[in-house]
MOPAC internal coordinates of N, CA, C and O (Angstrom, degrees):
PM7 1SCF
backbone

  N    0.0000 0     0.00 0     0.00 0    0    0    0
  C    1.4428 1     0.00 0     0.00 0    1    0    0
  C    1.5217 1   108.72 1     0.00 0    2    1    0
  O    1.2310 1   123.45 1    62.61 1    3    2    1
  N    1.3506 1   110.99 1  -117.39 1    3    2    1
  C    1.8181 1   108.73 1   161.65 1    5    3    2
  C    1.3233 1   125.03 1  -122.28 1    6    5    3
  O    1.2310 1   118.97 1    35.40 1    7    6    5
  N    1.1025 1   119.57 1  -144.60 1    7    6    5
  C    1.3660 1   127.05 1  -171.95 1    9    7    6
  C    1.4710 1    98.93 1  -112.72 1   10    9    7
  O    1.2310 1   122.57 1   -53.46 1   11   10    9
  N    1.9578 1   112.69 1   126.54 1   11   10    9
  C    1.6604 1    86.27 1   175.36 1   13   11   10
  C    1.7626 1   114.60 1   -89.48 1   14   13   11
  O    1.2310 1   120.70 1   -12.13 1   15   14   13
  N    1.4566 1   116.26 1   167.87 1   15   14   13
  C    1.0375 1   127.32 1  -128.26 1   17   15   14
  C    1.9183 1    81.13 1   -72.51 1   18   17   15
  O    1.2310 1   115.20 1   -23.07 1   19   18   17
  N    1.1397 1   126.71 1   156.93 1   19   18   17
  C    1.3932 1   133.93 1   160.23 1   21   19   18
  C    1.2434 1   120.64 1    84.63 1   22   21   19
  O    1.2310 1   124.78 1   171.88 1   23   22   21
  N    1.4405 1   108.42 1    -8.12 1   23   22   21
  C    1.8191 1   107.21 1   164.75 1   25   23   22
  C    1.7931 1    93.84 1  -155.08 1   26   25   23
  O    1.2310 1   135.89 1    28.63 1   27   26   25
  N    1.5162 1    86.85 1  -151.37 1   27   26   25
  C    1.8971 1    86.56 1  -165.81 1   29   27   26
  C    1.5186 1   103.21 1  -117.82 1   30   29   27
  O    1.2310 1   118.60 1  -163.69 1   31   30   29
  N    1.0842 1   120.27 1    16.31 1   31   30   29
  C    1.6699 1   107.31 1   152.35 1   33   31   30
  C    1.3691 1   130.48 1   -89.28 1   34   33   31
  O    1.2310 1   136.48 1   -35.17 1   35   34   33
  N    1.2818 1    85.69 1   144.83 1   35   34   33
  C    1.4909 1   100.87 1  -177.10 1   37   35   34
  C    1.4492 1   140.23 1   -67.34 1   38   37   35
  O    1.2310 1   113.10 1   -18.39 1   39   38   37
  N    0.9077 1   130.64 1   161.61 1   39   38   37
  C    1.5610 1   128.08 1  -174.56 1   41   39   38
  C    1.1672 1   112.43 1  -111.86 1   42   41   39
  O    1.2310 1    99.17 1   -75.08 1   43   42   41
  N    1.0796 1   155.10 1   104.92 1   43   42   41
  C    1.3419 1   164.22 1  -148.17 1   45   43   42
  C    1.8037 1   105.42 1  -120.15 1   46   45   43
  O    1.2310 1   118.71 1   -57.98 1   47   46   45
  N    1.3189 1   120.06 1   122.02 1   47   46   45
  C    1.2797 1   117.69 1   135.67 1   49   47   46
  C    1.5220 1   128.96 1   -36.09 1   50   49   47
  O    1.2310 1   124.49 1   -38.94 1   51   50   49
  N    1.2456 1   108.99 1   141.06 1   51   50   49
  C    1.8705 1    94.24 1   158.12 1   53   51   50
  C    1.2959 1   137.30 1   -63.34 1   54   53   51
  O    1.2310 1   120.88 1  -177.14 1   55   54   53
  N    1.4845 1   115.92 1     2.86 1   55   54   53
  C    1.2605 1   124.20 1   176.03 1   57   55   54
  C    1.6870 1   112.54 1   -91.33 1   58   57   55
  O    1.2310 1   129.80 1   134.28 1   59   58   57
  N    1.1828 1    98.71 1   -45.72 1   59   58   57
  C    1.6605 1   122.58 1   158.97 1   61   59   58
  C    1.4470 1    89.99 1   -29.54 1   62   61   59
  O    1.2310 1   127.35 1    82.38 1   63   62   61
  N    1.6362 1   103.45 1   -97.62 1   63   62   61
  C    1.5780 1   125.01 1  -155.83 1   65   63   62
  C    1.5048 1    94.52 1   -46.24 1   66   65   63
  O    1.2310 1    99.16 1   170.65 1   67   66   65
  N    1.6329 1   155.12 1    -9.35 1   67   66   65
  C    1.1426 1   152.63 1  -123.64 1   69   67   66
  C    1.6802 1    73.96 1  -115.96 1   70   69   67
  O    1.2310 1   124.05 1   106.70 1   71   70   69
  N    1.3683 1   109.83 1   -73.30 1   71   70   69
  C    1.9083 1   127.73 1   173.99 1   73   71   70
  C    1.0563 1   107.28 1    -7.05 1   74   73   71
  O    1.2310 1   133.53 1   109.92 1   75   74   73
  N    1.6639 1    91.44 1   -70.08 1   75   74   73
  C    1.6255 1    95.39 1  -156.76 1   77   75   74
  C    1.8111 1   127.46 1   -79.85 1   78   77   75
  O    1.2310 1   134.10 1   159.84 1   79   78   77
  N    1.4298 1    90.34 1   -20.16 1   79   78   77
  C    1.4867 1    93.56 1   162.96 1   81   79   78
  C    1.2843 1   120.18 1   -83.80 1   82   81   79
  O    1.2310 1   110.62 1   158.37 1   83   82   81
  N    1.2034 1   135.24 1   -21.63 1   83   82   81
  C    1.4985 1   138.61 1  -153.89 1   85   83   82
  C    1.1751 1   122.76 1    66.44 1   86   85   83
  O    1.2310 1   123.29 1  -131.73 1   87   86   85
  N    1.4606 1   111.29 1    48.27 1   87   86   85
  C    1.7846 1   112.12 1   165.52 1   89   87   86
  C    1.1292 1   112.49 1  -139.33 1   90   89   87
  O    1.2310 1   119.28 1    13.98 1   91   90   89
  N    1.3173 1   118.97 1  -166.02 1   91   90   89
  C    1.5979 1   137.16 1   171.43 1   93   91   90
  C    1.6361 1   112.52 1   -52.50 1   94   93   91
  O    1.2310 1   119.23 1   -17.75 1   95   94   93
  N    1.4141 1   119.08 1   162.25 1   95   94   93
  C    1.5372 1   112.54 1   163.97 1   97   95   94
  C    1.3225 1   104.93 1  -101.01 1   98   97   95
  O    1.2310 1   117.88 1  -173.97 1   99   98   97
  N    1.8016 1   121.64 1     6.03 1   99   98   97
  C    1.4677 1   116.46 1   158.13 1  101   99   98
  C    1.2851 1   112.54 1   -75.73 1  102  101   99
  O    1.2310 1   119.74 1   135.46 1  103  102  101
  N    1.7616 1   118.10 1   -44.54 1  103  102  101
  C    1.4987 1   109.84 1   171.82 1  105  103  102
  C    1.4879 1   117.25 1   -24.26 1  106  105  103
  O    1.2310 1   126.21 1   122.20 1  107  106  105
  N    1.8327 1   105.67 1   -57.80 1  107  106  105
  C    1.1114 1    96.98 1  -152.47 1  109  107  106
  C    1.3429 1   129.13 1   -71.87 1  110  109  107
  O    1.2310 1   121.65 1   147.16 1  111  110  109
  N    1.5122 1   114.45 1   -32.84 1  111  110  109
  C    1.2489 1   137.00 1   151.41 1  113  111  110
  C    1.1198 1   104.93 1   -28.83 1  114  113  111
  O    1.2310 1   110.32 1   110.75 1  115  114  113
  N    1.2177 1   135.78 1   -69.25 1  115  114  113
  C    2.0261 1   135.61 1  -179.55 1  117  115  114
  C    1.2751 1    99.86 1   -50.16 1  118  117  115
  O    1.2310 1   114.53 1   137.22 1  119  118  117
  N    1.0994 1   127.97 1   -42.78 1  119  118  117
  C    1.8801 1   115.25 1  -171.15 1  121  119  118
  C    1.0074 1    89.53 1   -94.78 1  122  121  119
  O    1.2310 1    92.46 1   148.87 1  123  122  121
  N    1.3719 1   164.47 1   -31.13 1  123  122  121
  C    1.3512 1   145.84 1   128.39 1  125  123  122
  C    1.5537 1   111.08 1     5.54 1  126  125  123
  O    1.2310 1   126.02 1   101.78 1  127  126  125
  N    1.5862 1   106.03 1   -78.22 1  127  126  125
  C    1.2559 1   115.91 1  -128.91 1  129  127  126
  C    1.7342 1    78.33 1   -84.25 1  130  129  127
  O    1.2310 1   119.63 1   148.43 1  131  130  129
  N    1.5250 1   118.31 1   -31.57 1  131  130  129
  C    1.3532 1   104.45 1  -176.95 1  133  131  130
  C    1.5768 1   144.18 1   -91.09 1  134  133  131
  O    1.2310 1   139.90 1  -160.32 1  135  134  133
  N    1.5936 1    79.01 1    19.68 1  135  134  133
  C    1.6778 1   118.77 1   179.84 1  137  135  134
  C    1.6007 1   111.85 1    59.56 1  138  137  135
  O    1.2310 1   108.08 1  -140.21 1  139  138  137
  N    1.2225 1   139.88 1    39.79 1  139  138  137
  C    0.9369 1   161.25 1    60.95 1  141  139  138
  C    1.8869 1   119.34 1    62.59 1  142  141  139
  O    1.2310 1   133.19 1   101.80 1  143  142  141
  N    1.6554 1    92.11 1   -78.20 1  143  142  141
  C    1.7405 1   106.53 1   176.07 1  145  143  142
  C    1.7477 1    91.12 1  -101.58 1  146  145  143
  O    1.2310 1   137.68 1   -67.33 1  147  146  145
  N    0.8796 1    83.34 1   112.67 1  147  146  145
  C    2.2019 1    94.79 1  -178.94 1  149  147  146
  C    1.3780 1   114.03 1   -54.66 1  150  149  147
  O    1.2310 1   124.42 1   143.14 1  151  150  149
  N    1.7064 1   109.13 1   -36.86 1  151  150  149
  C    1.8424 1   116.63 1   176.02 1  153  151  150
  C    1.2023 1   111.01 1   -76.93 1  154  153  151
  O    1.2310 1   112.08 1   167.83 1  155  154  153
  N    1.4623 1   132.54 1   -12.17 1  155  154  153
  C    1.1722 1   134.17 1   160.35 1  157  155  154
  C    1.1266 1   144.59 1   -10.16 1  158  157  155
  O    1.2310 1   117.29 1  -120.86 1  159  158  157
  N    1.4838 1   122.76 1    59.14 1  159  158  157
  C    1.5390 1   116.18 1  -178.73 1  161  159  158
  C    1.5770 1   131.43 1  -127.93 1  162  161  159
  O    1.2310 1   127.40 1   -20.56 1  163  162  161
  N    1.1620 1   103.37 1   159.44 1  163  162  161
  C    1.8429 1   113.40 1  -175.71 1  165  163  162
  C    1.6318 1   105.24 1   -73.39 1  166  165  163
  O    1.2310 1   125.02 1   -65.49 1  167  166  165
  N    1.3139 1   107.97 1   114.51 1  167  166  165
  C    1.0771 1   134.21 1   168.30 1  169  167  166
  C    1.8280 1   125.27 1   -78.56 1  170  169  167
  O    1.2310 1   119.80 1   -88.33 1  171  170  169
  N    1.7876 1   117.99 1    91.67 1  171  170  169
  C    0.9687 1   114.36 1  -165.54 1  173  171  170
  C    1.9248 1   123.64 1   -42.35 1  174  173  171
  O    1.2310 1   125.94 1   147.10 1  175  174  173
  N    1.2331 1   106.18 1   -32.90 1  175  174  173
  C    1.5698 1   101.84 1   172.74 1  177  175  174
  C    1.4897 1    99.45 1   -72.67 1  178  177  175
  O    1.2310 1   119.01 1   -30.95 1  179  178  177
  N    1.6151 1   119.50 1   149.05 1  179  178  177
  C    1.0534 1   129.94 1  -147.67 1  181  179  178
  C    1.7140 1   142.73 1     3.23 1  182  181  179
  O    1.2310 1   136.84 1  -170.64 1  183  182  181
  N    1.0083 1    85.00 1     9.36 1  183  182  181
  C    2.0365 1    98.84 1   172.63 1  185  183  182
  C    1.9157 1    83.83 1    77.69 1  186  185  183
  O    1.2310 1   127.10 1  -126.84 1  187  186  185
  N    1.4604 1   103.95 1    53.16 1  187  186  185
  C    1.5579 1    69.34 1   165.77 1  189  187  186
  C    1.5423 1    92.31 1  -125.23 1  190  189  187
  O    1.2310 1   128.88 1    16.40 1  191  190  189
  N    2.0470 1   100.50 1  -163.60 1  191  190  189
  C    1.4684 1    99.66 1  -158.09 1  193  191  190
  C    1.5705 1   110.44 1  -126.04 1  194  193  191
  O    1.2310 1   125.59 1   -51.10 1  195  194  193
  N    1.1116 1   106.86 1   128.90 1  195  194  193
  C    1.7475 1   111.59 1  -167.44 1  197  195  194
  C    1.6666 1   102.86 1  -107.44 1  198  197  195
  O    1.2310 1   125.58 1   -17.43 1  199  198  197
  N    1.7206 1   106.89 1   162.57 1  199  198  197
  C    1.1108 1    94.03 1   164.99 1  201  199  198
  C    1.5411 1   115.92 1  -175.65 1  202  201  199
  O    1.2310 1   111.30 1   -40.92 1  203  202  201
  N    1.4041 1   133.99 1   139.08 1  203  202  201
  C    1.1375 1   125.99 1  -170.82 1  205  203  202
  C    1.7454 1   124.83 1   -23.71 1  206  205  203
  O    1.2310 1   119.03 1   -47.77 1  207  206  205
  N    1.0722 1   119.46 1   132.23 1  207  206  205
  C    1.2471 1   129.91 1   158.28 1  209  207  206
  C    1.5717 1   122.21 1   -40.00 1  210  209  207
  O    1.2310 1   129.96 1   120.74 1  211  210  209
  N    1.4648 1    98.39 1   -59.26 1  211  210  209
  C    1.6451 1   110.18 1   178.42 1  213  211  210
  C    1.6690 1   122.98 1   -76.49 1  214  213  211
  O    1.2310 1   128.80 1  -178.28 1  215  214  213
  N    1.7619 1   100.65 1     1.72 1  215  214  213
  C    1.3889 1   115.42 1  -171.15 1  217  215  214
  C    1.4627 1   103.03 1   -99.85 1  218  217  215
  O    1.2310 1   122.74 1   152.00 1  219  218  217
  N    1.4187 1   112.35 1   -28.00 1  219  218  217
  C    1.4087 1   120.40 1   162.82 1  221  219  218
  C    1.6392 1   112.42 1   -61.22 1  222  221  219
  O    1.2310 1   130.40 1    83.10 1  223  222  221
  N    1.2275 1    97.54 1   -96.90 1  223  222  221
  C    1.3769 1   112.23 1   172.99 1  225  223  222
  C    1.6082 1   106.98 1     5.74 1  226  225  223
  O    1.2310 1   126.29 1   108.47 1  227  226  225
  N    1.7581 1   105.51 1   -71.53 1  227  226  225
  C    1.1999 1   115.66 1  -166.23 1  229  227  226
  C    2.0179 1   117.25 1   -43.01 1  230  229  227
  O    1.2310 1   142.74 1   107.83 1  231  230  229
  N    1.5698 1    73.45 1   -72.17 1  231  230  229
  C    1.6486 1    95.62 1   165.95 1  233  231  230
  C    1.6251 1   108.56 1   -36.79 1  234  233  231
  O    1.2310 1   113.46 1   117.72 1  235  234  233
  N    1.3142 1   129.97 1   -62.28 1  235  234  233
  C    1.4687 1   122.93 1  -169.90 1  237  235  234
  C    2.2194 1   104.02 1   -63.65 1  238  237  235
  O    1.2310 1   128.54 1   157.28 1  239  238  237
  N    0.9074 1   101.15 1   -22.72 1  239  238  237
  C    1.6581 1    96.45 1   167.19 1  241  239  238
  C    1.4064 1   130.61 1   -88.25 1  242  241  239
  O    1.2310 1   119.49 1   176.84 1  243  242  241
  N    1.5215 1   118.59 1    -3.16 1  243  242  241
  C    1.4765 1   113.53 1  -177.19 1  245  243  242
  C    1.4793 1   108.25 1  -100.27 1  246  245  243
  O    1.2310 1   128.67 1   -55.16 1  247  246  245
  N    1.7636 1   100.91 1   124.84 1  247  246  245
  C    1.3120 1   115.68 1   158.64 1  249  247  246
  C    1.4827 1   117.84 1   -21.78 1  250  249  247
  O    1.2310 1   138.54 1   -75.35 1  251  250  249
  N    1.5343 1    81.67 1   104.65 1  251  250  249
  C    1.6281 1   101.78 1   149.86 1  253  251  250
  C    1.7180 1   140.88 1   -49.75 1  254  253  251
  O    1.2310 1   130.02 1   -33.87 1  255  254  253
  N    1.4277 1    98.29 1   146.13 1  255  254  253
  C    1.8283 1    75.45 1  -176.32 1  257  255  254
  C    1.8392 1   116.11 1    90.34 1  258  257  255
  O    1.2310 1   133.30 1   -17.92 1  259  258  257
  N    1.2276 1    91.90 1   162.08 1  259  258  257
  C    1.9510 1    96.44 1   171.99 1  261  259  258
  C    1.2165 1   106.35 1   -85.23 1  262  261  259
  O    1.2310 1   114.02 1    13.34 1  263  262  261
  N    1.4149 1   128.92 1  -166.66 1  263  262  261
  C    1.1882 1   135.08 1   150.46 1  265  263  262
  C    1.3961 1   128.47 1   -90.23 1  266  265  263
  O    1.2310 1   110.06 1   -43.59 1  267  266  265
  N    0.9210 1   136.27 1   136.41 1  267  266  265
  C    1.9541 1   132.91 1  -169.27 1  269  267  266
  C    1.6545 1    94.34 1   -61.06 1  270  269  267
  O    1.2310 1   121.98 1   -50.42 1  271  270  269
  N    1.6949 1   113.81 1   129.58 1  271  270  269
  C    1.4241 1   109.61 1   165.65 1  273  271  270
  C    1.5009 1   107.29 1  -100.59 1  274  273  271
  O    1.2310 1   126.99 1  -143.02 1  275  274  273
  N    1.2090 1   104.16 1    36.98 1  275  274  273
  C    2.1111 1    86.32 1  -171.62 1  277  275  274
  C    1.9063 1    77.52 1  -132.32 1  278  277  275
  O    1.2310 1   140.62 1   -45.07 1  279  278  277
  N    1.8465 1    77.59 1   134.93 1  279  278  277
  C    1.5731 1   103.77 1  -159.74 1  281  279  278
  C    1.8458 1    81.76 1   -60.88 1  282  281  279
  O    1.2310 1   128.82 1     2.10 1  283  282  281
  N    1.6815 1   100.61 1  -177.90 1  283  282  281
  C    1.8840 1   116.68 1  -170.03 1  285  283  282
  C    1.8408 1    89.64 1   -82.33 1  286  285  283
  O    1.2310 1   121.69 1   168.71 1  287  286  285
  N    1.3464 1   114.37 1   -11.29 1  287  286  285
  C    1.9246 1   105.36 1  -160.80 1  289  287  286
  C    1.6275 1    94.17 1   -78.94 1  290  289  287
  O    1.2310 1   121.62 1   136.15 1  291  290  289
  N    1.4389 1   114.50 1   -43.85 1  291  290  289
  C    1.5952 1   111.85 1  -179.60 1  293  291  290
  C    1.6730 1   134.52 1   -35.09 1  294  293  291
  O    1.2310 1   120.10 1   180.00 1  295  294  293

């Protein structure tokens, strides 16, 4: 899409962000809608939903899963 205004990330559609993660543009909308991607916002021309570049990215690299609570001695 473009650059958002004041630094150099990008603004991505959800179809965009759909690419680059490897999913649906319904996914993205759900992690959208479930606040999820933190830059996440409704875009008055067509109610649709944009969202940082680096908010993706991020999101597609964090460990999956919880963390194990049972100490290494168990």
């Amino acid at each position: 899409m473009e650059p958002a205004r004041g630094g150099g990330d990008r603004i991505l559609t959800a179809i965009e962000a759909a690419e680059v993660m490897g999913v649906s543009p319904i996914r993205i909308r759900q992690l959208c809608q479930e606040r999820k991607l933190i830059s996440a916002r409704r875009v008055e021309l067509n109610e649709r939903w944009v969202v940082l570049e680096s908010d993706v990215l991020a999101f597609e690299r964090r460990p999956i899963g919880r963390p194990s609570t049972r100490s290494a001695a168990q």
